[in-house]
C-alpha angles and dihedrals in degrees: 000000000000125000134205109197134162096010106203104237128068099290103111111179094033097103106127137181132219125211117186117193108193102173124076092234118099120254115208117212107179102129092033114125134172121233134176116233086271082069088241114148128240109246109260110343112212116197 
């Protein structure tokens, strides 16, 4: 998994994260949230 948080410049909302599956098998992410090192969650996840 790889996070881009906090870019430096003025764009302010264009943090991303990156998930790579490299096995065949499903990965299921319900339940899954994002949260900044405050442990606060991301609105409204989608996966």
């Amino acid at each position: 998994m790889a996070a881009l948080v906090n870019p430096m410049g003025l764009d302010r909302g264009l943090e991303s994260v990156t998930l790579f599956h490299i096995i065949s098998e499903p990965i299921i992410l319900k339940g899954w949230n994002l949260a900044d090192s405050e442990k606060k969650n991301a609105p409204n996840p989608e996966f």
